[in-house]
C-alpha positions as CSV (number, residue, x, y, z in Angstrom):
1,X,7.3,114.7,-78.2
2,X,10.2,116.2,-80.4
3,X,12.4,115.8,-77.5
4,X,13.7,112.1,-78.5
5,X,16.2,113.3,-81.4
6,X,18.1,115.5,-78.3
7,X,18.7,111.8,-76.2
8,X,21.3,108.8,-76.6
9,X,18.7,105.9,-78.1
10,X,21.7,103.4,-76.3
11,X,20.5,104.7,-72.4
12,X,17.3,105.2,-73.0
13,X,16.4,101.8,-74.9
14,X,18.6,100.0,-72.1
15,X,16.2,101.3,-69.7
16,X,13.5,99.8,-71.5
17,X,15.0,96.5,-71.7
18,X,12.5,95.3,-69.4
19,X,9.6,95.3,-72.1
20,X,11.3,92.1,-73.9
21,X,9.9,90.4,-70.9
22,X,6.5,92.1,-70.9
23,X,3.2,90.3,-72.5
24,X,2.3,91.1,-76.2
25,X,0.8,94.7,-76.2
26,X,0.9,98.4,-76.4
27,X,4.2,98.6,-74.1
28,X,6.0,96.5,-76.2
29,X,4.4,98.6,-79.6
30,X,5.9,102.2,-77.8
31,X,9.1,100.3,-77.4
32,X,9.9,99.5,-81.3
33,X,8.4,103.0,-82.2
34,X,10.8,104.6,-80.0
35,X,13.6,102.5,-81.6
36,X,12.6,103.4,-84.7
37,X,12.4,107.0,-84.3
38,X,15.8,106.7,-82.9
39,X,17.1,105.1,-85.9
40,X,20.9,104.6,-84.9
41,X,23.0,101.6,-84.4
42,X,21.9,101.4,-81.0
43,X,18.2,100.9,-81.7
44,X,18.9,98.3,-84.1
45,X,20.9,96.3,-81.5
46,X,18.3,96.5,-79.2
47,X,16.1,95.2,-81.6
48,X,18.0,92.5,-83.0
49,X,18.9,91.2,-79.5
50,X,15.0,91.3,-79.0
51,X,14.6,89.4,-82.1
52,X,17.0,86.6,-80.8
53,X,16.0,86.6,-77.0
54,X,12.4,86.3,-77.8
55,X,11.2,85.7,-81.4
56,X,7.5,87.1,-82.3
57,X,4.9,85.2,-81.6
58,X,2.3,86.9,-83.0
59,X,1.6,88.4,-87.0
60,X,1.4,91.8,-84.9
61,X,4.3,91.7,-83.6
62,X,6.2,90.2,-87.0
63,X,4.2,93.1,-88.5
64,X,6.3,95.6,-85.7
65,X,9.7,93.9,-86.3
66,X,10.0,93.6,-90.2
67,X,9.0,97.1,-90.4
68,X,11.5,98.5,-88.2
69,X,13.9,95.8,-90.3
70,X,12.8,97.3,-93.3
71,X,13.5,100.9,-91.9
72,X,17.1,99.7,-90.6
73,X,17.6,97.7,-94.1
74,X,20.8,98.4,-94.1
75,X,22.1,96.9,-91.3
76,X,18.8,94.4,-91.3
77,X,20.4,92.2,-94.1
78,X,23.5,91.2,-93.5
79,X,22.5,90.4,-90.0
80,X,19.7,88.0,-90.6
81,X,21.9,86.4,-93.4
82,X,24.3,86.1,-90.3
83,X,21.6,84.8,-88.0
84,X,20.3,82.2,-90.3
85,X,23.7,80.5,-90.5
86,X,24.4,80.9,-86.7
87,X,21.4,80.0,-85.1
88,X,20.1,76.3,-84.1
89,X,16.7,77.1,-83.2
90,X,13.7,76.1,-85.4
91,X,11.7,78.7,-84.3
92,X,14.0,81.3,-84.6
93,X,15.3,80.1,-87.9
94,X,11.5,80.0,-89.1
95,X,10.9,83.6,-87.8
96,X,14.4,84.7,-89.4
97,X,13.0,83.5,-92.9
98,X,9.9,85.2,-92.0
99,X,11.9,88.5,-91.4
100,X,13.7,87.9,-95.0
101,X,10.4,87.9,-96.5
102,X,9.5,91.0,-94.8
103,X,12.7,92.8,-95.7
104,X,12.5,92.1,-99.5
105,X,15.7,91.7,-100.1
106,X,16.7,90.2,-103.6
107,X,19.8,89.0,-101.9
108,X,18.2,86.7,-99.6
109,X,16.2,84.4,-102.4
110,X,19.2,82.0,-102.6
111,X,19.2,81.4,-99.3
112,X,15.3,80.9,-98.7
113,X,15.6,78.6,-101.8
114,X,17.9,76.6,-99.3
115,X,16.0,76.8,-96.9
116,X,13.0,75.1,-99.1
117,X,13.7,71.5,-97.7
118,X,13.4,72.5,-94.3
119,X,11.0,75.3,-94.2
120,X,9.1,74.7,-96.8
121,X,5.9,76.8,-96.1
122,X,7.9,80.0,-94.4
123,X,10.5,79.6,-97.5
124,X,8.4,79.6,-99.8
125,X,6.1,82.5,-98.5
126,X,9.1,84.5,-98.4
127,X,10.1,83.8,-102.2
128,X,6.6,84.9,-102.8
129,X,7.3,88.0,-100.8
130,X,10.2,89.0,-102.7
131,X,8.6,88.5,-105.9
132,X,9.8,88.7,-109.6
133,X,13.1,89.7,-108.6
134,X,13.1,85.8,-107.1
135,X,12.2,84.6,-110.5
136,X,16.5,84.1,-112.2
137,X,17.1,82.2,-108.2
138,X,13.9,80.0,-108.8
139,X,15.0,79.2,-111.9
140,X,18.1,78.1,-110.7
141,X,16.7,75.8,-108.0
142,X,13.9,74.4,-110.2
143,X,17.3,73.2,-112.4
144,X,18.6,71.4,-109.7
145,X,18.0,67.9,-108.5
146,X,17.9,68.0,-104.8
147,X,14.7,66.2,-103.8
148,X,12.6,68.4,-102.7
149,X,13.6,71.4,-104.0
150,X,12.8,71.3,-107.7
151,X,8.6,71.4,-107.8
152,X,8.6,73.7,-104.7
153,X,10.5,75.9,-106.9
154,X,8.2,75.0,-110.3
155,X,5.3,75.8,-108.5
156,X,6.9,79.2,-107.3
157,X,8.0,80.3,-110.8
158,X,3.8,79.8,-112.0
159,X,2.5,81.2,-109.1
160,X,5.2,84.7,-110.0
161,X,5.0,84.6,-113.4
162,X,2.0,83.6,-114.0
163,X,3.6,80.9,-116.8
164,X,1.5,77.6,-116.7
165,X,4.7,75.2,-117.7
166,X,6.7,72.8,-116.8
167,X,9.9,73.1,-119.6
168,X,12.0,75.9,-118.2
169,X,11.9,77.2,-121.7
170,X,8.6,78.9,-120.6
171,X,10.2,80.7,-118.0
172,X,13.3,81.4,-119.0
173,X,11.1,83.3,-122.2
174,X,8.9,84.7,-119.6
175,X,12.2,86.1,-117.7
176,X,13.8,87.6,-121.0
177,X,11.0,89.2,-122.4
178,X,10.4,91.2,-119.2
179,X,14.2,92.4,-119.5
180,X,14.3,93.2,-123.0
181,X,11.0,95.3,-121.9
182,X,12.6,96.8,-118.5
183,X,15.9,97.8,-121.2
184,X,13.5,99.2,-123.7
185,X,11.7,101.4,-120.9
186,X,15.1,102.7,-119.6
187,X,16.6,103.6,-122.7
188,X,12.6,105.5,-123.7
């Protein structure tokens, strides 16, 4: 069992290649923990080239791959923020936005706000996902005047904040009274 730190993850998770292919189930659950107990380079590949050859179809297995993409965050990020621009594929864009969500990156609420005309529902559950730290990006979209982007982005700023308004005066209040309270509670 403690013999996997004393192996090359590249070999080894090459060997299981074959599980990509296999139906939804334990196998494929033994494959991600082993990448993720290898936690190189090489396990992240594998999994990203998993990601791309065969999206998840399942919450289970969305569950499997943002947690080893929250355990490889750093390389996680910039390579969805890659994927997103490169790839064509509607599913795989909508399970790339998924993935963003999953992440919680702060980076990736301009791009999901984007994303809001096209994918609305996965967009905007990943805005949700990320949180208050979404709230100054939201604010931003709700000001502009792309159709379809401003109410999405209204109705994600109340559903955050908790702020029943429509004048951005209400948020933008909201917003600067929870800095001034963040500042206060680093300087205590």
């Amino acid at each position: 069992a403690g013999g996997l730190e004393f192996l090359d993850a590249g070999p080894l998770l090459k060997s299981l290649g074959w599980v990509r292919k296999a139906a939804a189930g334990p196998k494929q659950a033994i494959v991600v923990g082993i990448a993720r107990a290898a936690g190189d380079r090489a396990a992240f590949e594998f999994l990203a080239s998993w990601f791309v050859e065969s999206p998840p179809d399942t919450n289970v297995d969305r569950a499997r791959f943002g947690g080893a993409f929250r355990q490889f965050h750093a390389a996680a990020a910039p390579w969805l923020r890659e994927q997103l621009a490169k790839q064509r594929q509607p599913r795989l864009q909508t399970e790339i936005l998924r993935q963003m969500g999953a992440v919680g990156d702060k980076s990736f609420a301009a791009l999901l706000i984007r994303a809001l005309p096209a994918y609305p529902r996965d967009a905007a559950v990943a805005l949700r996902k990320l949180g208050k730290p979404a709230v100054p990006f939201l604010m931003d979209g709700a000001r502009l005047t792309e159709p379809g982007l401003r109410q999405p982005c209204l109705n994600l700023l109340r559903s955050i904040t908790g702020v029943n308004g429509i004048n951005m005066g209400h948020f933008e209040k909201w917003w600067d009274e929870r800095t001034l309270a963040a500042l206060a509670q680093a300087m205590a």
